[in-house]
N, C-alpha and C positions, 0 to 999 in steps of 0.2 A: 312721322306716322309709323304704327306698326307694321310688320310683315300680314299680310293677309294669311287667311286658314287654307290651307292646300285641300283641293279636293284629294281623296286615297283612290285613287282610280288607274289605269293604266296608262303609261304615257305613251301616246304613239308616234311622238317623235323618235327614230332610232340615236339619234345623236346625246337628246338631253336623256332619254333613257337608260343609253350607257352611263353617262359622265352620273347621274343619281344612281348608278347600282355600285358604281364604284366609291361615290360618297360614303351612302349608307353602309357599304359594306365592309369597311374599312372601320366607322361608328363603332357594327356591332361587334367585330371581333376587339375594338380594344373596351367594349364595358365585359364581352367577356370574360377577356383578362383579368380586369380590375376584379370582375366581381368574384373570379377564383382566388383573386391574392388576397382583397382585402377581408373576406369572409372564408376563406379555405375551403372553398367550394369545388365538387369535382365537376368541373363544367365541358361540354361534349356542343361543338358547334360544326353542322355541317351544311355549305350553299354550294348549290348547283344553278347558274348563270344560264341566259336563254340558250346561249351556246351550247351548252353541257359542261363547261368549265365548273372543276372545283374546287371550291376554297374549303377547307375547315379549321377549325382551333381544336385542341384538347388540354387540357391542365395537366393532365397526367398520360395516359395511354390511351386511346380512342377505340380501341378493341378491347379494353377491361371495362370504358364508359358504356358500351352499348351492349356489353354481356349484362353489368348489371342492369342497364335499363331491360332488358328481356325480360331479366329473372325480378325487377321491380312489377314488370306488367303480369307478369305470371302470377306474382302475390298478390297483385290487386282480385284476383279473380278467385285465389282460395286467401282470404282473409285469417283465419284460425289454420296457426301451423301447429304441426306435431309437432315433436323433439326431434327426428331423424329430419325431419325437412329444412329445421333450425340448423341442427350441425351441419346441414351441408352447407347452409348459405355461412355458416359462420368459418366456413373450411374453404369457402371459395375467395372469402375475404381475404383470410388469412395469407393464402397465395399468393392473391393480387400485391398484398402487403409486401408478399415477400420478393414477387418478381419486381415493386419498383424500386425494391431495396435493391436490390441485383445491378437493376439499370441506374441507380443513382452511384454506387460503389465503383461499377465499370467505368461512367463519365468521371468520377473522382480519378480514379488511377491514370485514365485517357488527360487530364487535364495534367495531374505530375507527370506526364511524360512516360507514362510505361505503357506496356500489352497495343505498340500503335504498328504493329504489323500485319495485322489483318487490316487498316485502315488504306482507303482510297485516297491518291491524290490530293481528290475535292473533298473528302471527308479530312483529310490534312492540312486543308487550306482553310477551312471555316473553322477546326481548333484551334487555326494560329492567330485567326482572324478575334475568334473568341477568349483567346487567353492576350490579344495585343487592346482590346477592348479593357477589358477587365484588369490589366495590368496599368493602360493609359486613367483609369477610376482609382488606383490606389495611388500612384503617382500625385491623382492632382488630390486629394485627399489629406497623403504626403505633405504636399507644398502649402495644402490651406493651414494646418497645424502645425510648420513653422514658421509660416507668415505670421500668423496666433502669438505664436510664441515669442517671435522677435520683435510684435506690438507690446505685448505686455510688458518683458526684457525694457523695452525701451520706455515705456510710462513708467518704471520701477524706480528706471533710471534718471527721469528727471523730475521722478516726487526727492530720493534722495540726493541729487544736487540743490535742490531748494532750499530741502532741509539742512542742507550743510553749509548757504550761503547764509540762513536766518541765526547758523549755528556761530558762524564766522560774524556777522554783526552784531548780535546779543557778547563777542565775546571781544571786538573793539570798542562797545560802547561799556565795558565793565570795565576795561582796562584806563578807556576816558574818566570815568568816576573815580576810579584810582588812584590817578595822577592830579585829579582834583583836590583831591580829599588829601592827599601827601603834602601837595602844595598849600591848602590849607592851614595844614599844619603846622608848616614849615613858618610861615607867614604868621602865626599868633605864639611862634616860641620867640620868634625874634622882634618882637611887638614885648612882649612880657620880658625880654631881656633888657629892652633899649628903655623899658619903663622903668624898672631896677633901677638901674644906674643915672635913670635921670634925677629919681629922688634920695638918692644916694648924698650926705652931706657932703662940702665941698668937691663936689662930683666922683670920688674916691666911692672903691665898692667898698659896700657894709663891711664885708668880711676882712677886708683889707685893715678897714679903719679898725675893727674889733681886733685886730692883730696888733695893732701898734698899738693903741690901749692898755691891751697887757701888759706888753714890752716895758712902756711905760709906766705901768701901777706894781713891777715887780720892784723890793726891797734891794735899797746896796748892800754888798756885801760888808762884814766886819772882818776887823782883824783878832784872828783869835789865835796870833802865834804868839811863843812861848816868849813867858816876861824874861826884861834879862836880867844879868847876873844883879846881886843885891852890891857887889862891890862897884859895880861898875856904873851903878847908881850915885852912891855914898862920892864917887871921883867926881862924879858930874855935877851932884852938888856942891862941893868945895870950888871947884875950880865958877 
């Protein structure tokens, strides 16, 4: 079931009507916040507790907030401004502009470390407190963007060992076809040699036998040395 509708009424219990002002009040200062950060709103909050306790928030200055609310209330009342009335409000801006440039420049400096001689102890102690805050957010900042980085380093890292084991088996199973394809080879030269010589006549290789062939179909030599003497003929006939 849901929460029931609160009557808006005053509580008279002291107790819960403490611990609800402390609630609520605590709400509204952080939508004030929000609603100055997130819209850049100049937002001016000021409570006073039964006690007389006071809490307030400002965005910027709370003494330039409630000048301009004056001089906002002031316009409401003469609508149609002159030109002199204009410059002032645009001359009063202009200041404000410049005194939170002032106060922004000074905490700049106050934050590197300079002009902290006019500063208090406790005014010392919440800059150190505020630059250990802000120093612990770039830290872990820091640490998140090399953690980043040494996930990604490492996915990098084992998409190209993948790559390089698919590269390593694509490059033993080429080497396997290789040695296949070699020994095929090898295997239909010595098939085609052993066939040769099996129909080789009297088992003798072709070439062999065409070798001795010639040898054999070459012409004997003649003798074509000099006839002899004619006497020594005519001797050989008689005798």
């Amino acid at each position: 079931m849901g929460r029931g509708k609160i009557v808006i009424r005053r509580i008279d219990n002291s107790t819960s009507r403490q611990v609800t002002f402390s609630k609520r009040r605590n709400g509204l200062l952080k939508k004030a916040k929000e609603l100055s950060i997130l819209c850049d709103a100049q937002v001016g909050l000021i409570i006073f507790s039964s006690t007389g306790k006071l809490y307030e928030f400002s965005s910027t200055n709370m003494k330039s907030i409630i000048e301009r609310y004056n001089q906002s209330k002031e316009d409401q009342h003469h609508p149609i401004m002159n030109a002199t009335s204009e410059g002032k409000f645009w001359k009063r801006e202009a200041a404000t502009l410049r005194h939170q440039l002032q106060n922004l420049q000074e905490n700049q400096r106050k934050l590197m470390g300079q002009e902290l001689s006019s500063l208090s102890v406790k005014e010392l102690q919440n800059l150190e407190n505020q630059l250990e805050i802000s120093l612990r957010g770039v830290r872990m900042q820091k640490d998140k963007k090399l953690t980043d980085k040494i996930h990604e380093l490492n996915r990098k890292g084992n998409l190209l060992h993948q790559e390089n084991m698919e590269l390593l088996n694509k490059e033993h199973h080429i080497r396997q076809e290789n040695m296949d394809l070699l020994r095929k080879i090898n295997e239909a030269r010595d098939a085609h040699e052993t066939n040769r010589i099996s129909h080789a006549p009297n088992g003798f290789n072709l070439e062999e036998d065409e070798c001795i062939k010639l040898q054999l179909s070459q012409p004997q030599q003649q003798d074509y040395s000099t006839p002899a003497n004619p006497r020594t003929l005519s001797r050989l006939k008689l005798q």
